[in-house]
C-alpha positions as CSV (number, residue, x, y, z in Angstrom):
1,X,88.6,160.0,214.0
2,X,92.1,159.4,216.1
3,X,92.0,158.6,219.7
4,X,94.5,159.3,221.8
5,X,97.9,158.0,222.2
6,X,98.9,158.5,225.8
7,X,98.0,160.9,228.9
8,X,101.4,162.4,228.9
9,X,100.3,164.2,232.8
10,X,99.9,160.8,234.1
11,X,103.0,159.6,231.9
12,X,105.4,161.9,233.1
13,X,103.9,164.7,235.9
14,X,106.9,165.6,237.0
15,X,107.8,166.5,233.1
16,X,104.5,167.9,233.1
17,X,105.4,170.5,236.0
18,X,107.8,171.7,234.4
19,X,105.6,172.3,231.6
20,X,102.9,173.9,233.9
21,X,105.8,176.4,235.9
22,X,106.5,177.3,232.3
23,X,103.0,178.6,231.1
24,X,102.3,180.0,234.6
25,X,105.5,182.0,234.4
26,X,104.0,183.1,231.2
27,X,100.8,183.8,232.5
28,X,101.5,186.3,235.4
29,X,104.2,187.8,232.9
30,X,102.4,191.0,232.8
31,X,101.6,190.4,228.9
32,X,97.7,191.4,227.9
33,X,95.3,188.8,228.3
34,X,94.0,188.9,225.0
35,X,97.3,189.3,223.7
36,X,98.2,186.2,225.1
37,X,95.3,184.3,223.7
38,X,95.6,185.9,220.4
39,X,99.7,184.6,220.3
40,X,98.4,180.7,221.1
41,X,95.6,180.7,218.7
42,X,97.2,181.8,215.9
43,X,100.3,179.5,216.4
44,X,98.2,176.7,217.2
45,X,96.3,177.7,213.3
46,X,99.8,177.4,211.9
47,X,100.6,173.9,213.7
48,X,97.3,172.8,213.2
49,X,96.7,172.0,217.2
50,X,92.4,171.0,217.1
51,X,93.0,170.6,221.0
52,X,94.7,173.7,221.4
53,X,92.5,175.6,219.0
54,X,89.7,175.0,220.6
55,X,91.4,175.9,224.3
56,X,92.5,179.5,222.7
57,X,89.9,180.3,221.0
58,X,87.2,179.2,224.2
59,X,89.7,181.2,227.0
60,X,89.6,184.1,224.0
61,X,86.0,184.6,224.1
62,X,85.7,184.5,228.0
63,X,88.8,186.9,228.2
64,X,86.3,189.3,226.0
65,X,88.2,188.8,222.5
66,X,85.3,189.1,219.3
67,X,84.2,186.2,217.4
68,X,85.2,188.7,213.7
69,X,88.8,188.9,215.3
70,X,89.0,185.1,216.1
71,X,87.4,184.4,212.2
72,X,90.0,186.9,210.7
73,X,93.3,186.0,212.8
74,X,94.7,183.7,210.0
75,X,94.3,186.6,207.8
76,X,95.3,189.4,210.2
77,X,97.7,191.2,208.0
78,X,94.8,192.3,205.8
79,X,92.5,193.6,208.5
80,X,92.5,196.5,210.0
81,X,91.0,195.2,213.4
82,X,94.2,194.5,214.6
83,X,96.2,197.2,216.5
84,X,100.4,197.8,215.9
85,X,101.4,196.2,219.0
86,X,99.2,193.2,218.1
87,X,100.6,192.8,214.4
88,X,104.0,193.3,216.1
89,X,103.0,190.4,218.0
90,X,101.9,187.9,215.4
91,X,104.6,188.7,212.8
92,X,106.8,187.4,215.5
93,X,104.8,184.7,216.5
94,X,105.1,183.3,212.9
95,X,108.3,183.9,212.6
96,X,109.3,181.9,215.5
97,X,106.4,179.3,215.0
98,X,108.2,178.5,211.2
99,X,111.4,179.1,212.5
100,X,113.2,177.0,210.2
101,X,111.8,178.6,207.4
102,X,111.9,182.5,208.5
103,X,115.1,182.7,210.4
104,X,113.5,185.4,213.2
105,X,114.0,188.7,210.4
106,X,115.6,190.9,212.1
107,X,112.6,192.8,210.9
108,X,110.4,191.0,213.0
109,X,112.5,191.6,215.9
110,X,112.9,195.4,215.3
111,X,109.2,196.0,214.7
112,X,109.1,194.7,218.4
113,X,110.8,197.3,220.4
114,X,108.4,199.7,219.2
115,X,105.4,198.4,221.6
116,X,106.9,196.2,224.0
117,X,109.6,196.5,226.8
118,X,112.8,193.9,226.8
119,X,110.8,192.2,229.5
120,X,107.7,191.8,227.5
121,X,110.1,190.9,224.5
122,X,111.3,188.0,226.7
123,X,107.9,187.1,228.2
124,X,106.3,187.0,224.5
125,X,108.8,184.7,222.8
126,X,108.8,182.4,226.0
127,X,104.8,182.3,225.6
128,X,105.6,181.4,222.0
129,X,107.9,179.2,222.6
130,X,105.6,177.2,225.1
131,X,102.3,177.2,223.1
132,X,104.9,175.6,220.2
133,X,105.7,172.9,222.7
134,X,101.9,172.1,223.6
135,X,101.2,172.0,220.5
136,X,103.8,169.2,219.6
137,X,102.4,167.6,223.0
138,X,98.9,167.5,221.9
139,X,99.0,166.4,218.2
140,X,102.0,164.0,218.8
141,X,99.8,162.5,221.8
142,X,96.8,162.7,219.9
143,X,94.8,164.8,222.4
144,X,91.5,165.1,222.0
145,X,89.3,168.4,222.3
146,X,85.7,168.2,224.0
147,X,83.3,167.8,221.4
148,X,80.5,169.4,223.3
């Protein structure tokens, strides 16, 4: 088991603010609820956040999201309980999560517009951009999740 490396809030909280202005700007951008936990778990799966996974995946349930579509996110290209503006959604939080790899398709992008307004557009690759960032925070810190 790993322990943790440092309490980056007590570190740097005026870094950590920042952080926090970020995520609640993110928050009260209008985006759905679920939606929003959906985007963290499943880039927190591709990082392999255990902190952050078990955040997502806790605020999912008591935002009303079903344990089958937590279980099948990883493989939600093959189920059918995900709706087009959610797919939308994931495609392009994997293609920004593995960036370096995907280049953002233009594909991606496009498939976008079809369910979401520039705003949202904006709003959603902000949230993924900031889940991205906890997640570096929490497994290069070592946080730990609650075990109980």
């Amino acid at each position: 088991m790993t322990t943790a490396r440092l309490d980056y809030f007590k570190a740097a909280p005026e870094l950590m603010q920042a952080m926090l202005g970020m995520e609640n700007a993110c928050k009260a951008s209008g985006l759905d609820h679920r939606l929003y936990e959906l985007v963290k778990t499943r880039a927190s799966q591709i990082n392999g956040c255990a902190y952050c996974l078990h955040m997502h995946t806790t605020d999912a349930r008591k935002a009303g999201e079903s344990e089958m579509r937590l279980y099948l996110l990883n493989a939600w290209r093959e189920s059918s309980l995900y709706t087009p503006s959610e797919r939308a959604a994931l495609a392009w939080t994997e293609s920004l999560t593995l960036v370096s790899q995907t280049g953002a398709p233009d594909a991606d992008f496009e498939a976008l517009k079809e369910h979401f307004s520039e705003h949202d557009i904006v709003a959603l690759t902000l949230l993924i951009t900031t889940i991205n960032a906890w997640n570096r925070l929490a497994i290069g810190f070592r946080s730990q999740h609650p075990t109980a």
